[in-house]
MARTORDREN-328077 format. One record per residue (C-alpha): residue in three letters; z, y, x. Coordinates in Angstrom, 2 decimals. Layout:
N
<r ALA, Z Z, Y Y, X X>
...
//
This chain:
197
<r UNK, Z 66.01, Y 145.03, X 126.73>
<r UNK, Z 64.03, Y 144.02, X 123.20>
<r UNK, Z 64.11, Y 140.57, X 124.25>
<r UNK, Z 67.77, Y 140.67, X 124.84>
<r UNK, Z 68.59, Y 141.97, X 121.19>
<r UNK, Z 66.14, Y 139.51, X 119.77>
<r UNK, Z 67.39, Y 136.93, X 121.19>
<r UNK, Z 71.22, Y 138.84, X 120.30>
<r UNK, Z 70.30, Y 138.43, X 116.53>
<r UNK, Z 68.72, Y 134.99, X 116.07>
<r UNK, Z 72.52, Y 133.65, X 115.01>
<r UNK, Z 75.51, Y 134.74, X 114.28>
<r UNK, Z 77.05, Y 134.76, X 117.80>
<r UNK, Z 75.10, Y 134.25, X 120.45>
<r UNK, Z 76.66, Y 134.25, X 124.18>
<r UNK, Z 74.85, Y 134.82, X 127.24>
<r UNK, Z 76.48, Y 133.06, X 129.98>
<r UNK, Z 75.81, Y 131.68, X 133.47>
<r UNK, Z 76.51, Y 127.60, X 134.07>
<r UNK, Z 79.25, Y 128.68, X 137.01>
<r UNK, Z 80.86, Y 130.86, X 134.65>
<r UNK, Z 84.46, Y 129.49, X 133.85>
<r UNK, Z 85.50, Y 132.87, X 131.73>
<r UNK, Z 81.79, Y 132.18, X 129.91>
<r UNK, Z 83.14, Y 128.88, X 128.98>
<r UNK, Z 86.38, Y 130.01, X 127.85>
<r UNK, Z 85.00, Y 132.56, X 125.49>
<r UNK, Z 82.66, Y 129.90, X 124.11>
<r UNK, Z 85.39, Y 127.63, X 123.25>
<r UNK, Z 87.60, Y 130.43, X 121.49>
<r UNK, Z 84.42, Y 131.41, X 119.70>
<r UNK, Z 83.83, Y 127.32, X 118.65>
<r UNK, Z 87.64, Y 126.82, X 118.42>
<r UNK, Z 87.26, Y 129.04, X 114.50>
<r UNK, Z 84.44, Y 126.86, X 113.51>
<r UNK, Z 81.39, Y 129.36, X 115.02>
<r UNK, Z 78.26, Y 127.65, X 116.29>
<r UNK, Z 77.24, Y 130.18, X 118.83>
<r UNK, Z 73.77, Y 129.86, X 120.29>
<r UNK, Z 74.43, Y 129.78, X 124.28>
<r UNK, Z 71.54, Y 131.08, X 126.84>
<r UNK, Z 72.50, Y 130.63, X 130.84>
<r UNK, Z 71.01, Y 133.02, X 132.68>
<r UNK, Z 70.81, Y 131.08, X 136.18>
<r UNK, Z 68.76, Y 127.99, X 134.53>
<r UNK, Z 66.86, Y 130.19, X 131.60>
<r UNK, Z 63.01, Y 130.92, X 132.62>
<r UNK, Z 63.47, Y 134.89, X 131.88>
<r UNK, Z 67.17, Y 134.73, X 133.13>
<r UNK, Z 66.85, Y 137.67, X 135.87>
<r UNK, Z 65.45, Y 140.18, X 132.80>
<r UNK, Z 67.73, Y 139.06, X 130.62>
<r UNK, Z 70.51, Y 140.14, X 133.09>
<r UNK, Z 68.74, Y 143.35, X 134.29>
<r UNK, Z 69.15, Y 144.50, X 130.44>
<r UNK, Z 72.06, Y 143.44, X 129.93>
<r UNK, Z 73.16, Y 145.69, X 132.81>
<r UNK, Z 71.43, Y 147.86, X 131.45>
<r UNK, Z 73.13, Y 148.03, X 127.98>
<r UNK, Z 76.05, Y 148.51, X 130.07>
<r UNK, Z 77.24, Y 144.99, X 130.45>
<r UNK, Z 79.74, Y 145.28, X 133.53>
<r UNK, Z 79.86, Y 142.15, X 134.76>
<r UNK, Z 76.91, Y 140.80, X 133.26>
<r UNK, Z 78.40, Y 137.38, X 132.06>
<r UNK, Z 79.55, Y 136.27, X 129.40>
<r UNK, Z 77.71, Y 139.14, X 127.10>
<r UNK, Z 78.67, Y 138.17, X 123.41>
<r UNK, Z 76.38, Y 139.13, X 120.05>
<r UNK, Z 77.82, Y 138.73, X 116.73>
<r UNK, Z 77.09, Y 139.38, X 113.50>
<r UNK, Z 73.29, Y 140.87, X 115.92>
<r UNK, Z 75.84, Y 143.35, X 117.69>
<r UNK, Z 76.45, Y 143.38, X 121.28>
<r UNK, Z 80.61, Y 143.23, X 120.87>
<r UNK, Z 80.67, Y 143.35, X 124.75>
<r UNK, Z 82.19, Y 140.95, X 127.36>
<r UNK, Z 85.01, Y 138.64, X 127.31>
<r UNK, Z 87.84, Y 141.83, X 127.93>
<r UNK, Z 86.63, Y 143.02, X 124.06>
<r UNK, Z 86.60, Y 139.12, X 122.79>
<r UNK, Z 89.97, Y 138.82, X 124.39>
<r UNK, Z 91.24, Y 142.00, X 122.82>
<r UNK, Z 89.70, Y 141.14, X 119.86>
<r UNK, Z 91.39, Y 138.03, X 119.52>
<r UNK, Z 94.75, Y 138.94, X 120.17>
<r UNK, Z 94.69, Y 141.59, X 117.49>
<r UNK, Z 93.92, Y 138.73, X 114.82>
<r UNK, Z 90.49, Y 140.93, X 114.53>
<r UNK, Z 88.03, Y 138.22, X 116.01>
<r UNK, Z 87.96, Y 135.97, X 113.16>
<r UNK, Z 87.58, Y 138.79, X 110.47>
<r UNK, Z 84.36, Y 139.82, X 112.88>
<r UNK, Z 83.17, Y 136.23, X 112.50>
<r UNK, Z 83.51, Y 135.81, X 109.02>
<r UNK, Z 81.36, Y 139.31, X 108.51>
<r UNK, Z 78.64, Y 137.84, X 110.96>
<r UNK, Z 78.79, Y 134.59, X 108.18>
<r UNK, Z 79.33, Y 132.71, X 111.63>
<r UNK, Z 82.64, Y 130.85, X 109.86>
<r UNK, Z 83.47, Y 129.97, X 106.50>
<r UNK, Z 86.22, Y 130.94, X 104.69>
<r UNK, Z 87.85, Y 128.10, X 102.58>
<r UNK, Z 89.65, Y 124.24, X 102.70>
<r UNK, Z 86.58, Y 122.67, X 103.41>
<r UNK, Z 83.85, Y 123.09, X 105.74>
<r UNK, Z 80.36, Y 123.19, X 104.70>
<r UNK, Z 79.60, Y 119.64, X 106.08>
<r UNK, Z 82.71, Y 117.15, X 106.60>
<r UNK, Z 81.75, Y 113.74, X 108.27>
<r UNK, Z 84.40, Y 111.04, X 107.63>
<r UNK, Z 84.26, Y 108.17, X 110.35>
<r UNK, Z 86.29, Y 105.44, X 112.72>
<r UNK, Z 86.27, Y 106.32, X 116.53>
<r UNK, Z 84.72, Y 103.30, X 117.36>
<r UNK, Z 81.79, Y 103.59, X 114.94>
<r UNK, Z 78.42, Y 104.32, X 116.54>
<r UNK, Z 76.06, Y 105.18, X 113.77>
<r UNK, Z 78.94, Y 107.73, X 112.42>
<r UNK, Z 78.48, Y 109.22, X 116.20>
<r UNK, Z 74.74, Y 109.07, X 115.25>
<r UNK, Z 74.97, Y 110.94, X 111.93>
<r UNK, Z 76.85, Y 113.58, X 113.60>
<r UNK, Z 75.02, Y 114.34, X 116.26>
<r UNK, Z 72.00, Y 114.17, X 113.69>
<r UNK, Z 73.72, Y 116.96, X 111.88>
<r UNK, Z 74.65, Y 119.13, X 114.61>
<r UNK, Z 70.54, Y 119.42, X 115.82>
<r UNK, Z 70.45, Y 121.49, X 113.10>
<r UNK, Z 73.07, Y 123.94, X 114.23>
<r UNK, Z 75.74, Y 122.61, X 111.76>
<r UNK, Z 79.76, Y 122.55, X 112.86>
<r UNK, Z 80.44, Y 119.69, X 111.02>
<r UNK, Z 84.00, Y 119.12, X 110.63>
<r UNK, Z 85.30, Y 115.35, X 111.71>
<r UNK, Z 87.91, Y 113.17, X 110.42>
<r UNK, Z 88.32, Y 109.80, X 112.51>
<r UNK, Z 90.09, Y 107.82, X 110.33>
<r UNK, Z 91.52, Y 105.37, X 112.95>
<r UNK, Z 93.40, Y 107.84, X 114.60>
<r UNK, Z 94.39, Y 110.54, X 111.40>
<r UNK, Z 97.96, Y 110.11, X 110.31>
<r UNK, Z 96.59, Y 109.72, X 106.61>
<r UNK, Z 93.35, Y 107.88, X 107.52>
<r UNK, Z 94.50, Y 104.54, X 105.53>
<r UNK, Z 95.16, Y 106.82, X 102.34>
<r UNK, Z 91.35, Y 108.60, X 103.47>
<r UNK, Z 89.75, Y 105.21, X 103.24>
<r UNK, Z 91.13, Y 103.63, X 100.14>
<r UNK, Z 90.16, Y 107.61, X 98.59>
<r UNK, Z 86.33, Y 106.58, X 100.02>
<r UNK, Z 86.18, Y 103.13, X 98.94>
<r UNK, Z 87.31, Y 104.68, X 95.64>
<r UNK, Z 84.09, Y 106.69, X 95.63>
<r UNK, Z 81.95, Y 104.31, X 95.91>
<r UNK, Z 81.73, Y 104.62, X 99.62>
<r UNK, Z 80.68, Y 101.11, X 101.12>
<r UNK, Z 81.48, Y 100.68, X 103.76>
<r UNK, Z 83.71, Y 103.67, X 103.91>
<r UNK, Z 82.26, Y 105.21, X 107.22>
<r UNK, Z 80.41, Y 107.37, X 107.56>
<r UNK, Z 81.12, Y 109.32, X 104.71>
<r UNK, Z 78.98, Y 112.99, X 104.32>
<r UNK, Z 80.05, Y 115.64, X 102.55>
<r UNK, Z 77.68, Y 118.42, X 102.54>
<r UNK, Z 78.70, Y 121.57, X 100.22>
<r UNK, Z 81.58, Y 119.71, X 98.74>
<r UNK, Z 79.68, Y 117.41, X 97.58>
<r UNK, Z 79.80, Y 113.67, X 98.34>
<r UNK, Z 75.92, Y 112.69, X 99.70>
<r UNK, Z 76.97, Y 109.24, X 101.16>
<r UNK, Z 76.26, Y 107.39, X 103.75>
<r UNK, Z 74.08, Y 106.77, X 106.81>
<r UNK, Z 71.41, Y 105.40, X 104.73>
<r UNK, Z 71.60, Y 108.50, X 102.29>
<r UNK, Z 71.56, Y 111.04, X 105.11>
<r UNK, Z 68.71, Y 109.23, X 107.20>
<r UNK, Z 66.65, Y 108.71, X 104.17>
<r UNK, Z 67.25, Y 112.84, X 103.48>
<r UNK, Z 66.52, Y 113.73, X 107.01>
<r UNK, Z 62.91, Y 111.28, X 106.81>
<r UNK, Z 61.88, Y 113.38, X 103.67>
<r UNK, Z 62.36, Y 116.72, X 105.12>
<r UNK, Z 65.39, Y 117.02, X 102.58>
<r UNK, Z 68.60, Y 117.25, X 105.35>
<r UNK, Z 67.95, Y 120.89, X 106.23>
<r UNK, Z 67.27, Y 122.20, X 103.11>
<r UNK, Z 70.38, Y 120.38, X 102.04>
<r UNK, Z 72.03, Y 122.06, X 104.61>
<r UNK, Z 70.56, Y 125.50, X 104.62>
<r UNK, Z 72.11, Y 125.79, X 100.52>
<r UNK, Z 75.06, Y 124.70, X 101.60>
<r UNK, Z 75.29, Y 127.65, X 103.94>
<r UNK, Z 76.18, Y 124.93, X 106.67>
<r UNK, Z 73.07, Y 126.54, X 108.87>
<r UNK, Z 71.16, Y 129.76, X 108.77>
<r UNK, Z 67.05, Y 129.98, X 109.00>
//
């Protein structure tokens, strides 16, 4: 059971889940689809999966899957995530937990063009960290043309990708790879209370 809430506090929401699970995955993507970066741990591929469901059962988990920490709690299964949610309560919960932001902005925007690969790159660069980046594709946004010429503007060539990190402009690929060499990217990203140590 004191491996189970260990594991339960390491993030702000952390689901334990099993890969056949469809009502897992639904609850994951509710949780993801208010910005939270849950940390995920399936129980049918996890080395200590069978003790992490006997105490689950234990703490009365009923079924076992999908079991749901936040804010280091054990909130339950996905009937109290459901209710939750449909009394506008789940996202308060979050923000407590610091698992989402309030504000315009997220802590780390990424500005890019579908078909660019090294803005692909730089995102998935940013989201090893445990960042939930958010993403504007300019190709495909209805004010992407007015989003580039804003970029250029900046200083931004060429315009994607574009990182903001904290509200703050920090460039480009070049600027974010050169961080992430020095040892500088999660720091950055740790201030800008994108991540959590």
């Amino acid at each position: 059971m004191d491996m189970v809430m260990k594991l339960g506090a390491t993030s702000g929401v952390v689901i334990f889940t099993k890969s056949s699970c469809c009502i897992s995955h639904s609850i994951e993507t509710l949780i993801r689809s208010f910005g939270a970066n849950p940390i995920i741990y399936e129980l049918d591929t996890h080395p200590n999966g069978k003790q992490m469901e006997k105490a689950l059962v234990e703490l009365g988990c009923q079924p076992s899957v999908p079991a749901i920490f936040i804010g280091k709690e054990l909130v339950g299964g996905a009937n109290e995530i459901m209710s939750l949610n449909v009394r506008g309560k789940l996202k308060q919960l979050l923000i407590r937990a610091n698992a989402i932001w309030l504000g315009e902005a997220s802590s780390v925007v990424i500005f890019t063009k579908s078909s660019c690969c090294i803005s692909h790159s730089i995102e998935t660069l940013i989201r090893s960290f445990g960042a939930n980046p958010t993403v504007y594709e300019l190709d495909t946004h209805p004010n992407g043309k007015q989003m580039e010429k804003a970029l250029v503007e900046l200083g931004c060539q060429p315009s994607v990708p574009a990182i903001f990190i904290g509200k703050e402009l920090v460039g480009g690929a070049n600027e974010i790879m050169s961080l992430n060499v020095r040892g500088k990217l999660k720091q950055l990203l740790i201030r800008a209370n994108a991540i959590w140590v």
